[in-house]
C-alpha positions in Angstrom: 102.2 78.7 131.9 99.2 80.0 130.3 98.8 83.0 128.5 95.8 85.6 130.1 93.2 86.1 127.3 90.7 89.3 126.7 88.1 89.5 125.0 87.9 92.3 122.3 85.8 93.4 119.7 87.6 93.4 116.5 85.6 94.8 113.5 82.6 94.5 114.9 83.1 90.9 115.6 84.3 89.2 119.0 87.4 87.8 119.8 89.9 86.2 122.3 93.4 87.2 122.4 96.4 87.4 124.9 96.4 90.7 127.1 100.3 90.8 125.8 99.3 91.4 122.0 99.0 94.7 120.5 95.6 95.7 118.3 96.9 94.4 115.1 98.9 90.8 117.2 95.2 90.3 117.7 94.0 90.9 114.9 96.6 87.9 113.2 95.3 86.0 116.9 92.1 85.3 115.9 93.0 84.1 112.2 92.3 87.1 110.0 95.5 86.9 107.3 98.7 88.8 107.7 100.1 89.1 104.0 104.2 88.8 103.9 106.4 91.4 102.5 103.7 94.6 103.3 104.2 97.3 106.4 105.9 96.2 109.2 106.1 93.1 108.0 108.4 94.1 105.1 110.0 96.9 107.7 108.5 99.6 107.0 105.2 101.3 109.0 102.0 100.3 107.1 100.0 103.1 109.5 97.6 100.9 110.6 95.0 103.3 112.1 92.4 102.5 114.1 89.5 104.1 116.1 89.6 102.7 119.8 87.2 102.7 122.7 87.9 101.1 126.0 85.1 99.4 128.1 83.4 101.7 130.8 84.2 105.1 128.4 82.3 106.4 125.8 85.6 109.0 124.4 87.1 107.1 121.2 90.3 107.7 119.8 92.6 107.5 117.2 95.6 105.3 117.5 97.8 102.8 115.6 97.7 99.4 115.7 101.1 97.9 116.6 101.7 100.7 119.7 97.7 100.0 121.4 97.8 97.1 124.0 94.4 95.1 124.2 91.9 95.5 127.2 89.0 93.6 128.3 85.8 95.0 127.1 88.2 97.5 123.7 86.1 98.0 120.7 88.6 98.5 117.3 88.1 99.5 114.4 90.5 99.4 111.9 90.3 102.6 109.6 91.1 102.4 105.6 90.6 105.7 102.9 92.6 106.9 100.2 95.6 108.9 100.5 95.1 112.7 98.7 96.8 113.3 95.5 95.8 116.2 94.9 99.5 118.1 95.9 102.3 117.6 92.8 105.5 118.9 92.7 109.0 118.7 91.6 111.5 119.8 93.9 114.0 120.2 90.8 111.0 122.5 90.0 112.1 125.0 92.7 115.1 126.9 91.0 117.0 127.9 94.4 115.9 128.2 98.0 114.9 132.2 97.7 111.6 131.1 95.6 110.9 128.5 98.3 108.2 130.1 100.3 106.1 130.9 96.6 106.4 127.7 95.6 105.2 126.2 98.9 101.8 128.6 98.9 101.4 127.6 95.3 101.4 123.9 96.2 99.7 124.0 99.8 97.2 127.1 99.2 95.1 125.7 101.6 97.4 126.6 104.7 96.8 129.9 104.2 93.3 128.8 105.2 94.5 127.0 108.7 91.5 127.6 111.6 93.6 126.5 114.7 91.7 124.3 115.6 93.7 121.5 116.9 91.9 118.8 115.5 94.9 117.6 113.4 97.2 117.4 116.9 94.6 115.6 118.6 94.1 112.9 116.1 97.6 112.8 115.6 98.9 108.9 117.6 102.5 109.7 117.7 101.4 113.0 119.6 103.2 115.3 117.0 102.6 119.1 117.3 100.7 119.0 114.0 99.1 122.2 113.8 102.5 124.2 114.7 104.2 122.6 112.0 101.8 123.9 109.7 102.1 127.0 111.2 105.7 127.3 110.8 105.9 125.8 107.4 103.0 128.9 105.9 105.8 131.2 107.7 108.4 129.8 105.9 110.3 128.0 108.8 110.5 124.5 107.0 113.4 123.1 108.9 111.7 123.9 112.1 108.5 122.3 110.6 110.2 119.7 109.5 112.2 118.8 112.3 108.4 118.3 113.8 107.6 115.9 111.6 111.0 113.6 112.3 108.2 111.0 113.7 105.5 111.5 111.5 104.6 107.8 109.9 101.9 108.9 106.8 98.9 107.5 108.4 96.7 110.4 107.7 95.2 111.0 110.6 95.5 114.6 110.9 94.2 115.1 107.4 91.0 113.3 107.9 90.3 115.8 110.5 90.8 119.4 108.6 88.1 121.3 108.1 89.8 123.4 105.6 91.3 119.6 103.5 94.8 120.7 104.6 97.1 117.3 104.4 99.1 118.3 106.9 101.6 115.4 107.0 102.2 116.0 103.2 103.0 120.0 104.5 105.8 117.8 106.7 106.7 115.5 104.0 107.2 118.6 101.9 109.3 120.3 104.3 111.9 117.2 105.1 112.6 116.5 101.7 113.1 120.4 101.2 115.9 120.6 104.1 117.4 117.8 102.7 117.2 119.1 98.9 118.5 122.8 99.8 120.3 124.7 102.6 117.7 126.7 103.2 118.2 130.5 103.7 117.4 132.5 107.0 113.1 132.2 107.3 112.7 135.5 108.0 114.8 136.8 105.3 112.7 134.7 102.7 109.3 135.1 104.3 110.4 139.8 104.2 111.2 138.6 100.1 108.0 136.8 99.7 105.9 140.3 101.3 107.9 142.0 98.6 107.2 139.7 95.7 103.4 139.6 96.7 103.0 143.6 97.4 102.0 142.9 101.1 105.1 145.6 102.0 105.5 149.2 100.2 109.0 150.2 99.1 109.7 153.5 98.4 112.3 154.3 96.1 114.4 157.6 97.7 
């Protein structure tokens, strides 16, 4: 029985693959080299992102390679930058769970700065609530945000989007490793502490 091929534009170039294979199957279709012991192949997600356009639509979006199906008439790009270093910590750095929510404005400034825009939800291919989880995580409520981010896979979409160069899934890295590092302490306890330590809430002295 013979297998239905598409044709695709890969790259820029055209190609022929089986309507079965995902975006990146195809890519390997047509002869472009796979290298062993890298991403998926090893096991682990390589976030292979891609921008994709079906035929008859100008809207393009973002999406990753192993879960996007070929059409007839798709146009892929695949999509390589850098990741961001610019965020270092030490979570042995962060004494006990109290100074948490300092230590999380010192490292992530730039959250403080979030225009709710959306942009980083849109863009995001495993259809993550990426802007709430910012949200939460500048209010202190890392185990909610980092519960959020249970599916996130590092491919840096969302960040690539920011206006304000928020990394948003390193805001969600951030928090998983926290609530795994500490048990943290009730959010809006910590967040009434941080007011406190900042000035943002007057106490008078009786």
């Amino acid at each position: 029985m013979s297998k239905k091929l598409v044709n695709v534009i890969i790259n820029g170039k055209k190609i022929e693959a089986p309507a079965s294979h995902s975006a990146i199957q195809a890519y390997w279709y047509a002869g472009y080299s796979r290298v062993e012991g890298i991403g998926c192949l090893e096991g682990v997600c390589g976030s292979c992102r891609i921008m994709v356009r079906r035929a008859n639509s100008k809207e393009v979006r973002t999406q990753l390679a192993c879960q996007t199906f070929i059409e007839e008439g798709m146009q892929i790009i695949f999509l390589v930058f850098p990741t961001p270093t610019h965020h270092s910590y030490q979570l042995t750095d962060i004494k006990n769970s109290w100074d948490v929510q300092g230590q999380f404005h010192q490292i992530f400034p730039e959250t403080s700065s979030c225009r709710a825009c959306g942009g980083c939800t849109e863009s995001c291919p495993k259809g993550i609530e990426v802007q709430r989880g910012v949200e939460l995580a500048a209010k202190g409520k890392f185990r909610e945000a980092g519960e959020l981010f249970i599916e996130c896979v590092m491919c840096n979409l969302c960040m690539t989007t920011c206006p304000e160069h928020i990394a948003p899934n390193h805001v969600g890295l951030f928090c998983r490793r926290l609530i795994a590092y500490f048990h943290i302490r009730p959010s809006n306890l910590i967040s009434r502490l941080e007011e406190l330590r900042q000035g943002d809430m007057p106490v008078i002295m009786s």
